[in-house]
N, C-alpha and C positions, 0 to 999 in steps of 0.2 A: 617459695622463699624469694623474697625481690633480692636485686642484685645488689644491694645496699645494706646488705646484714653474712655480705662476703669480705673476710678481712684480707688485704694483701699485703705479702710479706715480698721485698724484693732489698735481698743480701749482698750485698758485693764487698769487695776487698776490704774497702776503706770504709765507706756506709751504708747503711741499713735505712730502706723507707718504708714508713707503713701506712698504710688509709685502707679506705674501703675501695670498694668498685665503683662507686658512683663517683671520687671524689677527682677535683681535676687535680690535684695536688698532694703531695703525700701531707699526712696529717702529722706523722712524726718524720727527722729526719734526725740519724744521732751516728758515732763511731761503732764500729761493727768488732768490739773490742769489750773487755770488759775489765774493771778498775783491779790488780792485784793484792792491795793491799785492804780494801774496803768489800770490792765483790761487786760494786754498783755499774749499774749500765746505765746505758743515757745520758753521756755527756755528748759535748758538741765537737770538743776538737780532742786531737790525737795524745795520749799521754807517756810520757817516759816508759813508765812503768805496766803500762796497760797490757792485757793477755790477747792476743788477736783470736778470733775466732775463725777466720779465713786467710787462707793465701792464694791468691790468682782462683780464688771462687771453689777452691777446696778445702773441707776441715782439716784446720790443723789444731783444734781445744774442742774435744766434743763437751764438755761442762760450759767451757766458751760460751758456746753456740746454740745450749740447752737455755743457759741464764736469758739469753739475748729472744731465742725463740718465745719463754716465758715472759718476758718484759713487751715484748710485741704486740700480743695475743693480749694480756691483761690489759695494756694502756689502752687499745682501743677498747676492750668492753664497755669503758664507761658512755662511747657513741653511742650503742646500742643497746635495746631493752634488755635487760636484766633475766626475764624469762626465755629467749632466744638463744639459742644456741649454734652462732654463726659458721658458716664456710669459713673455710682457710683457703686461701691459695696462696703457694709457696715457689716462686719464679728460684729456679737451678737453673746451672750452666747447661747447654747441651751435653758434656764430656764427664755431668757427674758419674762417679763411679756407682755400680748398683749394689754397694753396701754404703751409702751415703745414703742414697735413695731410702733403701729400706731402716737407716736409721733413724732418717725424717720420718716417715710415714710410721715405725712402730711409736714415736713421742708424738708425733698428731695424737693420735690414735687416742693411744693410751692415758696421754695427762690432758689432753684438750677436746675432750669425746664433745 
């Protein structure tokens, strides 16, 4: 697997960036939040009403964080061949707790096999 068909996901507070491994740049760059009334993710700036998905780099909206994980994962597909089924790597704080941990890893897993 070249390292170029690994998506990376790195979350923080306020934004979320995603690219591949190869890329010097994140390819997406949006609010780490997701829209209340609509449900949408991927806007650029912070909204009144918006659901946060993190605070100080710990879930606090596991649906949040689920929408956002899924929005991540699918935007970058379209980089990558269609028949590939790329790496994830998902950059956590040092101090995540280990039901965080294993709440990412059972939704890798599981919805993004």
């Amino acid at each position: 697997m070249g390292d170029h068909h690994v998506i990376c996901i790195d979350m923080g507070s306020l934004y979320t960036r995603v690219g591949t491994c190869r890329d010097d740049a994140p390819r997406q760059v949006f609010v780490t939040e997701v829209d209340s009334s609509t449900g949408e993710v991927g806007y650029e700036e912070e909204r009144k009403d918006g659901i946060k998905a993190l605070q100080k780099g710990h879930a606090v909206d596991k649906g949040a964080l689920e929408k956002i994980w899924d929005y991540s994962v699918n935007g970058m597909r379209r980089y990558i061949d269609e028949d590939f089924n790329p790496g994830i790597l998902v950059n956590i704080k040092p101090d995540t707790t280990d039901s965080e941990k294993k709440h990412l890893g059972e939704y890798m897993f599981e919805k993004h096999k």
